[in-house]
C-alpha positions as CSV (number, residue, x, y, z in Angstrom):
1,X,19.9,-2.8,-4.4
2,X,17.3,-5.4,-4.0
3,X,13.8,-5.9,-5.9
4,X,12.0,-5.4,-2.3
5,X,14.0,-2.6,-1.5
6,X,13.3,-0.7,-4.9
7,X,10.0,-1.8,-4.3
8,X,9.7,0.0,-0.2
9,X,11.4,3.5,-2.3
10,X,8.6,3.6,-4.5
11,X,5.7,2.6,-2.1
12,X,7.3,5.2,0.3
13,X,7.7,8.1,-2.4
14,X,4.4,7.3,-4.0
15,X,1.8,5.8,-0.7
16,X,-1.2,7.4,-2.1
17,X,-0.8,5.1,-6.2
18,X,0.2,2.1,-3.9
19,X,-3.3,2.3,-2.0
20,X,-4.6,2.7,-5.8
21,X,-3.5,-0.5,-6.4
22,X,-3.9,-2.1,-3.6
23,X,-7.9,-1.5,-3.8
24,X,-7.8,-1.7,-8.0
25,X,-6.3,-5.8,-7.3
26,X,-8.2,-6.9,-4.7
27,X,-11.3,-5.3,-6.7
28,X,-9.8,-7.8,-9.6
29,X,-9.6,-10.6,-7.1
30,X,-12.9,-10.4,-5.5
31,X,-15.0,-10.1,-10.0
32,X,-12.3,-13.4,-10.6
33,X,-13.6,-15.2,-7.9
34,X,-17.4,-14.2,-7.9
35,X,-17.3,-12.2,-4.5
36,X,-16.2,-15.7,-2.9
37,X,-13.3,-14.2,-0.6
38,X,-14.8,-10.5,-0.4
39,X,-14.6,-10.3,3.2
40,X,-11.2,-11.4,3.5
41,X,-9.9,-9.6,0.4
42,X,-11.2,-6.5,2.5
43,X,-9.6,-7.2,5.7
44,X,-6.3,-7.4,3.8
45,X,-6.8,-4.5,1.7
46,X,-7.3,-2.8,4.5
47,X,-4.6,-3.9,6.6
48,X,-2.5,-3.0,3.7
49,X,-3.4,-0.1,3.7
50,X,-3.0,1.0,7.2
51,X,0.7,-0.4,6.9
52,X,1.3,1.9,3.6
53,X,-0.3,4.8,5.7
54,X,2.3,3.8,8.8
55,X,5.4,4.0,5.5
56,X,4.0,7.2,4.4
57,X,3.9,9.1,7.5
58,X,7.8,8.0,8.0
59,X,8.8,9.5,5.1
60,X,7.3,12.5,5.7
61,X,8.7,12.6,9.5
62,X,12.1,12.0,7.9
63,X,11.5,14.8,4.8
64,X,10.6,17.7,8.3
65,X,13.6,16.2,10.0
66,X,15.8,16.9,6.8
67,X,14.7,20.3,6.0
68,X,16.0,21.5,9.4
């Protein structure tokens, strides 16, 4: 098993401490660099997040299918 694919398990298991971080870095990013990149920083968090929203709603679809 593969770093990335580790990676997608725990993203998928645990969307709502990925969006955590996601927000917690680019809040980093954006105090290292004086607010110089804030508005990109924010497109990509939120693009991010929109894509970590997309991977937890498969999981879940998957988990109902399962249970049946």
């Amino acid at each position: 098993m593969s770093m990335l694919d580790k990676l997608k398990g725990l993203i998928k298991n645990h969307p709502d401490q990925a969006r955590q971080g996601v927000e917690k870095s680019g809040d980093a990013f954006d105090a290292r660099t004086q607010n110089k990149y804030q508005s990109q920083v924010d497109t990509a968090q939120q693009k991010i997040g929109e894509q970590l929203g997309a991977l937890g709603e498969k999981a879940t679809a998957k988990a109902k299918e399962g249970s049946k």
